[in-house]
N, C-alpha and C positions, 0 to 999 in steps of 0.2 A: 140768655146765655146758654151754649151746647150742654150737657149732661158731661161730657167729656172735662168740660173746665173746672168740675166740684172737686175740690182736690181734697176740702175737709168733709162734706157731710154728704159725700155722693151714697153711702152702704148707712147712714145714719138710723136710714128707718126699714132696716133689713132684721124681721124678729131673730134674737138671738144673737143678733152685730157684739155684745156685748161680753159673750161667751169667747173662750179662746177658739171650740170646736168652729162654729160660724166665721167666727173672722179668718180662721183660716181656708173655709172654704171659701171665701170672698179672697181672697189674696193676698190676706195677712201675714207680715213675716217674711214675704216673697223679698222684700227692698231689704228687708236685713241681711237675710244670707246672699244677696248682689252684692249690699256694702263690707262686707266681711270677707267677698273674694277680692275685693280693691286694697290698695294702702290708705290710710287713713289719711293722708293731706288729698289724694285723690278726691275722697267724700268732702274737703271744704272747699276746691276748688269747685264740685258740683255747682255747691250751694252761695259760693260768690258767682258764680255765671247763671243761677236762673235769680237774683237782683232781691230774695228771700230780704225783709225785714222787720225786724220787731214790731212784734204785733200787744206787746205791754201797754204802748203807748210812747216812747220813744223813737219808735219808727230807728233805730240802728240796723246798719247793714248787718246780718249775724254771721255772714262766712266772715267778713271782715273781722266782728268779735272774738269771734274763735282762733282767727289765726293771732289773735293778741296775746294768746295764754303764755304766761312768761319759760322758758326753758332752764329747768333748775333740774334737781334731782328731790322736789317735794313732792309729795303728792299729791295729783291733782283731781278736783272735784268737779263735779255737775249739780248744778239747782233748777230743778224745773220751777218757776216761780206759777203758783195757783192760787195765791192768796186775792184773789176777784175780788174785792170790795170796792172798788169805785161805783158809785152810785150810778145806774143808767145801762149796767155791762153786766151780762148774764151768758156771754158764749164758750167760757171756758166749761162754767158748770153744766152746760149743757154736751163737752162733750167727752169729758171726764163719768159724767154720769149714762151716757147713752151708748159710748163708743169709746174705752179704758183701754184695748188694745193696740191702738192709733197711738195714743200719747206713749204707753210703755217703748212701743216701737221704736216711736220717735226718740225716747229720753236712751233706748238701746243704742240706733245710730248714731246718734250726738256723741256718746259717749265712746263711743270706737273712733270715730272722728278726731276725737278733741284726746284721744289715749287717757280717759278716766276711767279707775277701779273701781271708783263709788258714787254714785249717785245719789240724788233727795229728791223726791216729789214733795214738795211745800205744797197743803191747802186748806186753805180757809177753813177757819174753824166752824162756822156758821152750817159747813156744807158736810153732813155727817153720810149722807149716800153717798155721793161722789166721790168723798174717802176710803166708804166701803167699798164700793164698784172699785176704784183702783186699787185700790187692797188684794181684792180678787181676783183680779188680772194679771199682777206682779205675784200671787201665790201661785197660780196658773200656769204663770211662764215661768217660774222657780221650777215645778214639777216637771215641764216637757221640755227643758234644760236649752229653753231660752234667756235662762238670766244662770248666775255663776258662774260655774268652771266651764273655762273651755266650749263656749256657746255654741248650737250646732257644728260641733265637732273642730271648731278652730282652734287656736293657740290663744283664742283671749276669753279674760273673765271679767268677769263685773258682778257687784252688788248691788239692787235697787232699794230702797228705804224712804217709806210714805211716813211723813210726820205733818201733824196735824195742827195748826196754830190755834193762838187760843180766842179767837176775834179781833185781834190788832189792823184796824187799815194802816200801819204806820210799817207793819212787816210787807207792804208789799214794796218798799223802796228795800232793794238789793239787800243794802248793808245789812237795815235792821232784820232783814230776812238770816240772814246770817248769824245774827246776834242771837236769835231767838231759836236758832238750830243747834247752837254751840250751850244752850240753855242757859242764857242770862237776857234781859227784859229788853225788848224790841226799843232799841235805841238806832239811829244811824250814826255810822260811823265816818269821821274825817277823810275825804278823799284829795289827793291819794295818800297813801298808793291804792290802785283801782283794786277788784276782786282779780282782774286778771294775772295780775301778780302777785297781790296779797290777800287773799280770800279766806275761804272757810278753813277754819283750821290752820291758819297761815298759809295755804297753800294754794296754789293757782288756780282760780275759778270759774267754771263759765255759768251765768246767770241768762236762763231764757225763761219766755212767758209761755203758757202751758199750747195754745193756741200754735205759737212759733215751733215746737217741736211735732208737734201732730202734721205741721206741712212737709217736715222733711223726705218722711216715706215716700210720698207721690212722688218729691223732687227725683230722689235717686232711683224709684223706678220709671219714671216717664222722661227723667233727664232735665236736667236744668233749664235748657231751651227752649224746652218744650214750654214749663211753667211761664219760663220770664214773656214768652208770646203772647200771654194775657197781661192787662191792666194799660199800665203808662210806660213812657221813656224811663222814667225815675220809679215808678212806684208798680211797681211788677208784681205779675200775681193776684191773685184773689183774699178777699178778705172777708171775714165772719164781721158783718155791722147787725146789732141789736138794738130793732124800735123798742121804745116805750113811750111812755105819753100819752100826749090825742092821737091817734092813729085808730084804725078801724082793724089795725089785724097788726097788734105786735107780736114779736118776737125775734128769731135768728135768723138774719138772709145770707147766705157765701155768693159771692157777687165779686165780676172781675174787679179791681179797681180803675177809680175813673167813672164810673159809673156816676150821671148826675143827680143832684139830690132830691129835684123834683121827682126825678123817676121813683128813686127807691120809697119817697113817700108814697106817691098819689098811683104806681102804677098797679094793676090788682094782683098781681105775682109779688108783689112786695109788700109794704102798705096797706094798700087799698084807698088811702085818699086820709080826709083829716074826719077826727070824730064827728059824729054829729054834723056833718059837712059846715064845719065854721073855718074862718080863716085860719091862715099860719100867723102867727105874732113873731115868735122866737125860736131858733133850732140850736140846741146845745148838741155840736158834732162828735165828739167824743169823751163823753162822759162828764161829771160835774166839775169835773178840774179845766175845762176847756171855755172856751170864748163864746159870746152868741154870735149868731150869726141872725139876720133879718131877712123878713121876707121876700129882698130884692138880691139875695144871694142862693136863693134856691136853683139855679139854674147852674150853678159850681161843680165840676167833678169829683168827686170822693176819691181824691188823692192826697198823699202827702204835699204836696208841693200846691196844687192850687186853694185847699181847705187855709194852709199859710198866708198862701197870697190875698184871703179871703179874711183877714184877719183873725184867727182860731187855728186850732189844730185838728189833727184824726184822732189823735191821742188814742185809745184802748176802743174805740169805734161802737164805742154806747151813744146811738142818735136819739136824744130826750127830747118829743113834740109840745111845743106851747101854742097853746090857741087864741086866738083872741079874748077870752073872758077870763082867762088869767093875770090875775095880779102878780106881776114882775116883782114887787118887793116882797111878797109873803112867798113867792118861790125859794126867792137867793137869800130871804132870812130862812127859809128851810132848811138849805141845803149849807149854809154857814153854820148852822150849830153843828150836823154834823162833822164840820172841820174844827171846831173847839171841841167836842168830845172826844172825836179822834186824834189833839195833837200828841204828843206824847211825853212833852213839856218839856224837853232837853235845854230850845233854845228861847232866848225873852221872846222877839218878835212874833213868835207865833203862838208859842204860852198867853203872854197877855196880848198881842195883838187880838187874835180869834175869839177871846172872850170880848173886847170892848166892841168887834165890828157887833157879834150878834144883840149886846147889849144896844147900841145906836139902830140898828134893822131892826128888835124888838118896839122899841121907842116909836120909830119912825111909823110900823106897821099897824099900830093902836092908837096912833093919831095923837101921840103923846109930841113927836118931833118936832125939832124946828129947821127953818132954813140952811142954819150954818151947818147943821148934819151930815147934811148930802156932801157937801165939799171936807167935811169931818173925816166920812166914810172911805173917798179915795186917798184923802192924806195920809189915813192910818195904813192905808192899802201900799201906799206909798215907803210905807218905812218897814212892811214883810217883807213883799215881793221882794226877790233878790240878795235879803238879807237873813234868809231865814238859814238854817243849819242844813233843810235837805227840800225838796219840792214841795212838800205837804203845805207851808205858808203861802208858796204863790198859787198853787192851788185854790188856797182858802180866799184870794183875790179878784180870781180869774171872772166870775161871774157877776162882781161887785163893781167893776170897772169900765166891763163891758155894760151892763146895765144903764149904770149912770149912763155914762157915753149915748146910750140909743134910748133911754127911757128916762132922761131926768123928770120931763114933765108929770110921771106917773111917781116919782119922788115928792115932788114938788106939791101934786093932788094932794095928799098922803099929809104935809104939813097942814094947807087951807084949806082941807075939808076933813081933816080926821078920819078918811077912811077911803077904800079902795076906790080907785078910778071907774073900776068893771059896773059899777053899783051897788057898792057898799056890803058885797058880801067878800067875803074872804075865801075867793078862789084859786088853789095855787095848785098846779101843774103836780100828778100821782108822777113819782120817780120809783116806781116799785116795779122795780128790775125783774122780781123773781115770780110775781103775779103775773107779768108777761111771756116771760121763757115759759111757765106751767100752760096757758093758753093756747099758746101755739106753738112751741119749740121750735124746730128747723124748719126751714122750708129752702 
């Protein structure tokens, strides 16, 4: 891919990128004051002509979102959503923490875009640097009167405000991110009415993931066209995907989309190939809430629309590597408790759902199970998915389904031999996101 197409981490490893002084000798702020001499439907038309879309894991178009914000006379808000906790996804912290005045920028243009006075950086509580680095950035550009009154010299203002969650995965679903800003317990709430209309504070809201505001700078200074010229028909643009797993070299790749997934595993600019050179078993494409995919789908493009076709999603673009010596059921009972520790009990289905799966995948995985388990396991699955209060339950299903479906016989091992298929040790796939970003960070 050209040096030209790195929209998010091309200045990443520029010492200093982090400072206001640096970034702005790198061209920081330059697409501010462009979008500042436009009108602000101008900057969303940009951003629906270069095909920009949510990079949370929803894949929405965002010019489309923004142009949803309802037309009252309330006040309207902006949420950078940074609450990263999906299991497998480590590319916001990394560029929140490496490159703070990207996203400020970004959350500056959105916000003249979308005519908001106030903004929120939402993030993770877990991620106490990244905090602070945006912290500093938004003090930064308070003092050189890039954020408040009358921002280089124009007729508009704004306020930026970094608030810090207190480790909820349940705050990164919109609502209950709102919930826990307005300071009452990360719940999610009834939709609708959407944020767009009834949002923070009652008032019209635009909800982006931190990843998605950091692309808009490059969009408005290189032009929408220009961006949408990389990736696919549909899935436009480049995108931050974070290996973990078996892999010989995780961490952050920016890569056009489309890109296929053999490449981005086994090529040495990405990847490098599979640990320990064992086979591929299972690739979880976008983080633990997403589908597996099998080793006869590695040749798929890393788009929204074929990853679909492909049974899975891109979902937040956390690619989690399993190799063949991993036991499939001690993985997905791994990664189910953490979806019973994280629900956040509102609704039954997932409240008690997520506790009985992990209870049956405990069972199962200590040789304690029986046959009917396995068919146990998707029926339970059967009465979350879809019915749950907010995504967090089909979530808690998505790998339990898929599973069965392509590994019952490793279910099955599990009942008549009491213990793993691999060889009776219990080896289940490192999903440790943040050990990965620390080894290699961006590339």
């Amino acid at each position: 891919m050209p040096e030209t197409a790195k929209f998010l981490t091309k200045y990443i490893d520029v010492p200093g990128i982090d400072t206001l002084e640096v970034y702005r000798q790198n061209g920081g702020y330059e697409a501010l004051a462009k979008a500042l001499k436009s009108e602000p439907d101008q900057i969303v038309e940009e951003i629906k002509k270069s095909g920009l879309r949510g990079r949370g894991g929803a894949g929405f178009p965002t010019g489309m979102k923004w142009s949803f914000l309802a037309k009252n006379d309330k006040p309207r808000y902006l949420c950078c959503n940074s609450d990263e906790s999906e299991p497998g996804t480590f590319k916001d912290r990394m560029l929140m923490e490496r490159n703070p005045h990207l996203l400020v920028e970004g959350v500056l243009i959105t916000s003249y875009a979308c005519r908001v006075k106030t903004a929120f950086i939402y993030i993770r509580g877990e991620l106490p640097y990244a905090a602070d680095q945006v912290q500093r950035a938004v003090d930064e550009a308070y003092e050189a009167g890039l954020i408040g009154s009358n921002i280089l010299g124009s007729d508009y203002s704004i306020d930026v405000i970094v608030h810090r969650g207190a480790g909820a995965y349940i705050c990164g679903e919109e609502s209950a991110l709102m919930e826990s800003l307005e300071g009452r317990r990360g719940y999610p709430r009834l939709k609708p009415p959407f944020p767009a209309v009834v949002g923070l504070y009652g008032g019209p809201t635009v909800i982006n993931n931190c990843e998605t505001l950091c692309t808009v700078p490059a969009i408005i200074e290189q032009g929408g066209e220009y961006y949408a010229s990389f990736g696919t028909e549909k899935s436009k643009g480049t995108r931050i995907f974070g290996l973990s797993g078996h892999v010989k070299k995780p961490g952050n790749y920016e890569v056009a989309l489309g890109i296929p997934l053999r490449t981005l595993l086994y090529d040495e600019q990405y990847g490098g190939g599979i640990l320990n050179d064992r086979q591929v078993k299972a690739v979880i494409p976008g983080g633990s809430s997403t589908f597996f995919l099998g080793p006869d789908k590695l040749d798929i493009p890393m788009d929204y629309e074929s990853v679909a076709a492909a049974g899975s999603m891109l979902g937040s673009g956390g690619v989690i590597v399993i190799n063949d010596e991993t036991c499939i059921v001690g993985t997905i009972a791994r990664a189910v408790e953490f979806y019973r520790d994280e629900s956040c009990g509102k609704c039954t289905p997932c409240r008690e759902g997520t506790y009985w799966l992990t209870e049956l995948l405990e069972r199962l995985e200590h040789g304690h199970g029986k046959m009917k388990d396995i068919d146990l396991l998707t029926s339970i699955c059967g009465n979350i998915s879809g019915k749950s209060f907010c995504p967090l339950g089909d979530a808690a299903t998505s790998l339990i389904t898929s599973g069965v479906r392509m590994f019952r016989e490793e279910f099955e091992y599990h009942v008549t031999h009491g213990h793993c298929m691999v060889g009776g040790h219990h080896k289940h796939t490192i999903i440790n996101a943040e050990a990965a970003t620390l080894s290699a960070g961006a590339n």
